[in-house]
C-alpha angles and dihedrals in degrees: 000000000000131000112307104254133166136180114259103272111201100248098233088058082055091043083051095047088042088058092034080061110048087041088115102038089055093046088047096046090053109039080048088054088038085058117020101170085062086049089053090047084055098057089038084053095060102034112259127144147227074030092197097056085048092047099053092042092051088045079049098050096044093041101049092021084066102035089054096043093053104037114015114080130223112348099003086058099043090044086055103047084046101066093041088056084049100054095039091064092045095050089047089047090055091024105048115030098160086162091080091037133088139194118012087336090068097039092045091052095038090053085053094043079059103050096046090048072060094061092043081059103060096032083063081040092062092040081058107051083034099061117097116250122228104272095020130113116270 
């Protein structure tokens, strides 16, 4: 595999992707901080305890994730779109296990597994682009 390379890309088209990504994670975060009992129902949901500690660290992850990942530059960016791609396989992991599910509940949760191995994708993708190259400016 050769050298990574990629077309300029005009930086406020990769500020927009990098928003259009982390749409839901601010939403979520928000609504979560908005409601945190709701937040708490959620962790409760899925098991986690204690579910208040779990509910401030996933506000966390998806509020400054996302903050990091749209505003900050290099490492900053890249640390940020890491761990929302962190925390995004984890939550599918907990959120979407098809693989104990039949009928339309499996396909509907495997379609969403998928999708969010997608934004995984380009959350990898922005660490990536993000990073500083060797010679570059920090």
């Amino acid at each position: 595999m050769g050298a990574f390379t990629v077309a300029p890309l005009p930086p406020v088209v990769f500020r927009l992707a990098c928003a259009a990504l982390c749409t839901a994670y601010v939403a979520s975060g928000v609504t979560k901080l908005l409601d945190f009992d709701a937040a708490l129902g959620e962790a409760v949901h899925f098991g986690l305890q204690p579910p208040a500690l779990f509910a401030i660290g996933v506000i966390l992850t998806q509020l400054v994730g996302s903050a990091l990942t749209v505003f900050a530059s290099g490492r900053w960016q890249a640390l940020g779109a890491a761990a929302l791609a962190g925390f995004t396989i984890v939550a599918t992991l907990i959120g979407h296990p098809f693989w104990t599910m039949e009928g339309m509940d499996r396909f509907h949760n495997r379609n969403s597994f998928l999708e969010h191995i997608g934004l995984v994708g380009g959350f990898l993708l922005v660490g990536a682009l993000a990073w500083p190259r060797r010679g570059a400016a920090a």
